[in-house]
C-alpha positions, -999 to 999 in steps of 0.1 A, spaced: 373 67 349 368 100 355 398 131 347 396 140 387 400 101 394 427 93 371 444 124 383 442 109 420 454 71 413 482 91 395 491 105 424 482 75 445 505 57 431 538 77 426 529 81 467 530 39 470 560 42 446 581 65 465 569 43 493 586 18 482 618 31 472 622 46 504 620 11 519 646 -3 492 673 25 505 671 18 535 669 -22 529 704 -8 512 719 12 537 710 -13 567 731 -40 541 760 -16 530 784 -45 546 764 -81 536 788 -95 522 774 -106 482 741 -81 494 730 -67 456 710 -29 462 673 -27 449 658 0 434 619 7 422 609 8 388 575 30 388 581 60 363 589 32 334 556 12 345 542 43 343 555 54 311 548 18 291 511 17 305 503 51 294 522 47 256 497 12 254 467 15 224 446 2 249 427 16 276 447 18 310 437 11 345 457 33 365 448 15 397 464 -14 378 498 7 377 522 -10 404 555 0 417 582 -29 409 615 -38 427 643 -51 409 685 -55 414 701 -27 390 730 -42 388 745 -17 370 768 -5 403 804 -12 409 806 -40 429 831 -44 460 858 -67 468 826 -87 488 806 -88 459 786 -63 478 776 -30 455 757 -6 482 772 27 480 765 51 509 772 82 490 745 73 463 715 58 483 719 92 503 717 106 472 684 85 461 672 92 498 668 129 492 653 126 456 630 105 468 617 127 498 618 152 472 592 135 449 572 119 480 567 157 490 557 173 454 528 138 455 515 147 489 515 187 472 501 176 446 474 158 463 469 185 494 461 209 460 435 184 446 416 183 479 418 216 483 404 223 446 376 195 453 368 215 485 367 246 466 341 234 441 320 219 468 318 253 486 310 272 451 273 290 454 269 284 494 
């Protein structure tokens, strides 16, 4: 795989990720009252992380995005454990990174384009 490729499913997938995530808050803030609901959160950057620390060779189209229950939040009297304050909290970090990936890839076209165009 190319440096330009694995640069792009990089990107790629920190976009699906943040995808993702976004979906789990609001799964969470549309369940803040279910009684026994449990949040859900995204595990990408550990993914991430293990895949590239690997001896072997890595297929970063292989790299997905995984949901899981924390279960590390306080939980309420209805065994519920959403907190409002905190997935608004998650929502803005997460529009946050979503923006610096679609940056990030806007700059990569834009750099692709601009070695196209070099000697016309």
């Amino acid at each position: 795989m190319s440096k330009t490729d694995s640069i792009m499913a990089l990107i790629e997938a920190g976009i699906k990720a943040e995808g993702l995530r976004q979906k789990a808050i609001a799964n969470n803030v549309a369940n803040l009252e279910t009684p026994g609901y449990r949040r859900l959160d995204v595990k990408f950057e550990e993914v991430l992380a293990k895949s590239l620390e690997s001896s072997g060779s890595v297929d970063l189209n292989e790299i997905e995005p995984q949901a899981y229950q924390p279960k590390r939040t306080p939980v309420k009297s209805n065994g519920n454990d959403v907190s409002l304050e905190n997935e608004v909290g998650a929502m803005i970090k997460n529009s946050l990174r979503y923006k610096t990936y679609i940056q990030l890839l806007k700059k990569r076209y834009q750099q692709i384009e601009l070695a196209m165009n070099v000697g016309r």
